[in-house]
C-alpha positions in Angstrom: 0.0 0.0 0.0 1.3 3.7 -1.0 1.4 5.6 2.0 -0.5 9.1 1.9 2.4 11.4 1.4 4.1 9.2 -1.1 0.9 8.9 -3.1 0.3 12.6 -2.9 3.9 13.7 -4.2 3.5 10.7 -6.8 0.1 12.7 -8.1 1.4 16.2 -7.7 4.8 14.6 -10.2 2.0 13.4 -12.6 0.0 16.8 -12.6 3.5 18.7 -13.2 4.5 16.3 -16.0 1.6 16.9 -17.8 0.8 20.3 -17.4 4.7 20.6 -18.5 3.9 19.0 -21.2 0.6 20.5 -22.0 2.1 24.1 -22.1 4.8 23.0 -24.7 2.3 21.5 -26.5 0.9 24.9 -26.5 3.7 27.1 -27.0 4.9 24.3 -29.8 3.8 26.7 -32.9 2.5 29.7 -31.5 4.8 32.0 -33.2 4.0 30.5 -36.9 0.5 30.4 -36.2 0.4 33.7 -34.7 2.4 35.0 -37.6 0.1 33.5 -40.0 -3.1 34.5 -38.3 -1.9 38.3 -38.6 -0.9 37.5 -42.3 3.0 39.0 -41.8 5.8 39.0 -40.5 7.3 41.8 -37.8 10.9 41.8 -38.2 12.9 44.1 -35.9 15.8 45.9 -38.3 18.3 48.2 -38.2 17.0 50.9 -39.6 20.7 52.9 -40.3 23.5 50.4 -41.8 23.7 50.3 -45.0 24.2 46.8 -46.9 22.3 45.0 -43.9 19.4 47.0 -42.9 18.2 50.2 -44.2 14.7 51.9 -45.5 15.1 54.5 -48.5 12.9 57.6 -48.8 10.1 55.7 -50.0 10.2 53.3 -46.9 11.5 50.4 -48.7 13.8 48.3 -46.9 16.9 46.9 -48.4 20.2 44.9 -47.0 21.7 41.6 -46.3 19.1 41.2 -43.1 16.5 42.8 -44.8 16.8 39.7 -47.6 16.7 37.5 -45.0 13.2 38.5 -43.2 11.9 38.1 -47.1 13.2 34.9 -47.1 11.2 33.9 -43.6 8.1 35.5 -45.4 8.9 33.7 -48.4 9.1 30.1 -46.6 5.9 30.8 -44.9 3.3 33.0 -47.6 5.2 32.3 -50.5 5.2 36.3 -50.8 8.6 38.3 -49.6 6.9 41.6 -49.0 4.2 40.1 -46.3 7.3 41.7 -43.8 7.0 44.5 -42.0 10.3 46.3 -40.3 10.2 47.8 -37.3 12.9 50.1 -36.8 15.0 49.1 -33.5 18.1 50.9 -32.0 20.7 48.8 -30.4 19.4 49.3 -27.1 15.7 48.5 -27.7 16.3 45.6 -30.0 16.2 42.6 -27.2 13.4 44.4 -25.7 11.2 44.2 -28.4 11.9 40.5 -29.4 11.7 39.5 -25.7 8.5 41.8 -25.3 6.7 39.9 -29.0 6.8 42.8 -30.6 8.6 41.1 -33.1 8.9 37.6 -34.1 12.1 37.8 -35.4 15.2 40.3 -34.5 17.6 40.5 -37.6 19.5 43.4 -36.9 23.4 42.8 -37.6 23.2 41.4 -34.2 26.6 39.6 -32.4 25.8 35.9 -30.7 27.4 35.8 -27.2 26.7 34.2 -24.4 25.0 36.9 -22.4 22.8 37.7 -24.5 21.5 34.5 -25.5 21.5 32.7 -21.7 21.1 35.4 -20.0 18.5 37.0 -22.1 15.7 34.1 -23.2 17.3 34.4 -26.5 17.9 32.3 -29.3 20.4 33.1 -32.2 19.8 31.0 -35.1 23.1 30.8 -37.3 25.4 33.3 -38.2 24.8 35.4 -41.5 27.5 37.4 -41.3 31.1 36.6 -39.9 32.5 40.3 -38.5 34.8 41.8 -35.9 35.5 45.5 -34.7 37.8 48.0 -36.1 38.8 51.8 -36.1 38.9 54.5 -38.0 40.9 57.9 -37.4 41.2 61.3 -38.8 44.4 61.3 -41.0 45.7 64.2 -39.2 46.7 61.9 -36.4 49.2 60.4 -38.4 49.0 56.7 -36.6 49.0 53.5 -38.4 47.9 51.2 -36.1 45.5 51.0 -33.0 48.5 50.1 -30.7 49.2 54.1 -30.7 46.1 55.2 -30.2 46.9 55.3 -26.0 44.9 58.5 -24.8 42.8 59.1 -27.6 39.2 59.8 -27.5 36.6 57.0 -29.0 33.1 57.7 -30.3 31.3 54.1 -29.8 27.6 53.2 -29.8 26.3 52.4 -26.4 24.4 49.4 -25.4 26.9 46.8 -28.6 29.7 44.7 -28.0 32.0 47.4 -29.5 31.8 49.3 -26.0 32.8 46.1 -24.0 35.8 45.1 -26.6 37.0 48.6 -26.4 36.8 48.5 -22.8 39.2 45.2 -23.4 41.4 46.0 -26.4 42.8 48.9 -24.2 42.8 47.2 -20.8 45.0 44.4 -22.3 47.3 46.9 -24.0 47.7 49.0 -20.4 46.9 52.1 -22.8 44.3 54.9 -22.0 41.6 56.4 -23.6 38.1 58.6 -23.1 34.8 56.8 -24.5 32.5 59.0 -25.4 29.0 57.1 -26.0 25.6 58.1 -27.9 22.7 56.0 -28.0 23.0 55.1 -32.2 25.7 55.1 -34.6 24.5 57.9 -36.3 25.1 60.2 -33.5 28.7 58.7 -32.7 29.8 59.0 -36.4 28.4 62.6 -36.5 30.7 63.6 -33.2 33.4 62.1 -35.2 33.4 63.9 -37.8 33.0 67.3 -36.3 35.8 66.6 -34.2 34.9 65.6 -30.8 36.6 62.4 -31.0 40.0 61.0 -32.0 38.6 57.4 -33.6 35.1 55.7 -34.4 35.1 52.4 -33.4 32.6 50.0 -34.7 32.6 46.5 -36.3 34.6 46.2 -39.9 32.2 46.4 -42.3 30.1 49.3 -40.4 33.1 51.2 -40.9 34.0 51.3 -44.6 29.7 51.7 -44.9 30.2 54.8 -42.2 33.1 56.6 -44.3 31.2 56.8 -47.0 28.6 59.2 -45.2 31.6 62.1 -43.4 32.3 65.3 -45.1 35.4 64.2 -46.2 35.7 60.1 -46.2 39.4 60.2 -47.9 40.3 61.9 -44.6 40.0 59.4 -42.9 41.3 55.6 -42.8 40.4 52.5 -41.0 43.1 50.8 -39.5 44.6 47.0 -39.9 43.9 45.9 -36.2 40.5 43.7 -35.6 40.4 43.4 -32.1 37.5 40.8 -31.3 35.2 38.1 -33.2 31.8 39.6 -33.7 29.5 36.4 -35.3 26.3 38.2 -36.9 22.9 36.2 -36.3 19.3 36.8 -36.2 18.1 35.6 -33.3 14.4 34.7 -31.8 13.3 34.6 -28.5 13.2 30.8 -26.4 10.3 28.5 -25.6 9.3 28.2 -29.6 11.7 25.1 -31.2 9.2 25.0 -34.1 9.5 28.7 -34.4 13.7 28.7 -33.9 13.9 25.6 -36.4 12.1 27.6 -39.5 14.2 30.6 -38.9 17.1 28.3 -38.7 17.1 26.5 -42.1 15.6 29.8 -43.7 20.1 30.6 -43.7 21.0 26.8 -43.9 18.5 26.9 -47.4 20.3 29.8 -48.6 23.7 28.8 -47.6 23.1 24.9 -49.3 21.7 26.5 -52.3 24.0 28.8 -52.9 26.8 25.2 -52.5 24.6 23.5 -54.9 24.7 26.3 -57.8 20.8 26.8 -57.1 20.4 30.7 -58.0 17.1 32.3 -58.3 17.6 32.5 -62.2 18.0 28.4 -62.5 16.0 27.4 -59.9 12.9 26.1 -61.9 15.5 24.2 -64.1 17.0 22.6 -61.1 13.7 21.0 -60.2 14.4 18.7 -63.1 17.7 17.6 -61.9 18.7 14.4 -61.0 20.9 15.8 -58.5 19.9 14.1 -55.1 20.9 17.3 -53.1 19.1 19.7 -55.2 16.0 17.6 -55.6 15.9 17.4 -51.4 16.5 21.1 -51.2 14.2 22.2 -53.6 11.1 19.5 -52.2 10.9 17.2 -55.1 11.5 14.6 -52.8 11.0 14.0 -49.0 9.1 16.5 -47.6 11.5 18.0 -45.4 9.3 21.0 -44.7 6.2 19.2 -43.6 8.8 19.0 -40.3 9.2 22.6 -39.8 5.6 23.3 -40.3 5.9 24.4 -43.9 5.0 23.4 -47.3 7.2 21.1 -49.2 8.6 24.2 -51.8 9.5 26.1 -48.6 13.3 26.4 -49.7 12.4 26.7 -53.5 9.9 29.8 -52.4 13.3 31.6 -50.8 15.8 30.7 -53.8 12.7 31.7 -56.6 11.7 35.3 -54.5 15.2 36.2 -52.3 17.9 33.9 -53.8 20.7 32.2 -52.2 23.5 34.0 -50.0 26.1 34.7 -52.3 23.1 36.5 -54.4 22.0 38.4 -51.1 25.6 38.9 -50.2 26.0 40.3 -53.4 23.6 42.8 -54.0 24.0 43.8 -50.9 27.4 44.3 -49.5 29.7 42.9 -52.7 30.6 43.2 -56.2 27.0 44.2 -57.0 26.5 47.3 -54.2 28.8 50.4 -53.8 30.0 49.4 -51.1 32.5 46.4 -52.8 33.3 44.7 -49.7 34.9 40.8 -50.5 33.4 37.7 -49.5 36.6 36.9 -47.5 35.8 34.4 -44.1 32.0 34.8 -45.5 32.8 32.8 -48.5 31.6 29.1 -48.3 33.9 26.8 -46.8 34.2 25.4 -50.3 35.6 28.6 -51.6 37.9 29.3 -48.5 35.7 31.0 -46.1 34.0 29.3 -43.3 30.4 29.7 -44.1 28.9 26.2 -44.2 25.7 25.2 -43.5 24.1 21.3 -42.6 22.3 19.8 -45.0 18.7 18.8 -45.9 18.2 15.3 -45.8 
């Protein structure tokens, strides 16, 4: 015979187990549903880089995380408008995505620890392989960040560029003045009037910021990158149906891009006897039905968005002014590291 107080913790174990299991059950899909139910998708941007997030005058959005949120909204409507960006600073980005006010946060964000452990986050595979630099007014005549000891630094507040400053001159036992504003905008503007020595920000922000002083060919970025700075969207935690569609929205992008699947060849592919292509693209398996999608869920992103190497691109490479190489974003095929798992 169970005694009473073994049979009653025995009972209260079961009602916990199920009620567990009852509530993930419930949360299991909320996002997708909820997204679908309000017929778009609410992606929190940056609204002032360009090359990964930035509206023209006419409100459209364009950038390497801008094509991404298309690609989401591809995969689910088979429609990349049915997005709309909401304009986030760096300080109010996890905010909002822990808050719901946006289902997705693709915002040239860095993946660290803190932020996803210690924030309910989830980051869902880097887009974008970075790390921080500086740039100085020629007048200063330095060539490297090792002699910049005493000078004053213009960062954005509330990024990982204020805590790798904070390290790069701690280690070096050099000083310096931070001077903080609360977007990149305002930093880059103190710069260039004068009230700082150096900008810091990550690498590619920098040769994208230059191009907006008075006088960019006064100015020059220097050699040193002084930290990693791995971009990724990121969603918030308790959804793994939700985190696994945003997920393989960049592993799709990534494999097509390995496969030679480009938006222009993509309905020829679907005739290929290709085993990797044909998985990719739905023609067999149903590899979607998994993540809650249709089976062209990948063929909708390649047809309407393309693969990364066309988002990269149009957007930050040899198709955009701003020329920046593919470098460690390459595919790991190509010499860079950029490698996604496959669909299978």
């Amino acid at each position: 015979m169970i005694k009473a107080p073994l049979l009653r913790f025995i009972l209260c174990l079961s009602f916990g187990l199920s009620f567990g299991l009852a509530a993930a059950s419930a949360a299991a899909g909320a996002t997708l549903d909820q997204v679908k139910q309000r017929g778009y998708l609410n992606c929190g941007s940056n609204p002032g880089l360009a090359g990964f997030g930035l509206p023209d005058s006419n409100g459209n959005w364009t950038g390497l995380d801008v094509d991404f949120c298309r690609a989401v909204a591809a995969a689910i409507f088979d429609d990349p408008n049915k997005v709309k960006f909401i304009p986030l600073t760096a300080k109010d980005r996890f905010t909002a995505l822990q808050s719901g006010e946006v289902d997705v946060l693709a915002h040239n964000t860095t993946w660290t620890v803190s932020r996803e452990a210690g924030q309910g986050l989830l980051f869902t595979g880097v887009n974008y392989y970075d790390g921080q630099g500086f740039m100085i007014h020629n007048k200063l005549n330095i060539s490297s960040a090792l002699e910049l000891s005493g000078a004053s630094i213009c960062v954005q507040q509330g990024t990982t560029s204020e805590l790798n400053l904070a390290d790069f001159f701690h280690s070096h036992q050099m000083q310096y003045e931070s001077v903080t504003f609360a977007t990149s905008d305002e930093a880059l503007k103190a710069y260039d009037t004068g009230r700082c020595d150096a900008f810091t920000t990550d690498s590619s922000a920098l040769y994208i910021e230059r191009l907006k002083l008075a006088n960019p060919d006064q100015n020059v970025i220097l050699p040193e990158i002084i930290s990693k700075e791995p971009f990724s969207p990121a969603v918030r935690q308790g959804d793994d149906q939700w985190f696994n569609i945003v997920k393989w929205v960049n592993f799709a992008m990534l494999d097509a891009e390995e496969a030679g699947i480009t938006s222009k060849n993509v309905d020829e592919k679907m005739s290929s006897d290709d085993p990797t292509a044909r998985r990719l693209l739905g023609v067999e398996g149903d590899f979607g039905q998994s993540l809650g999608l249709t089976k062209d869920w990948a063929y909708r992103i390649i047809k309407q968005v393309g693969n990364y190497g066309e988002s990269f691109d149009r957007n930050l490479g040899s198709g955009s002014k701003l020329g920046i190489k593919r470098g460690i974003n390459s595919l790991w095929t190509r010499g860079g590291i950029q490698y996604a798992p496959p669909v299978r």
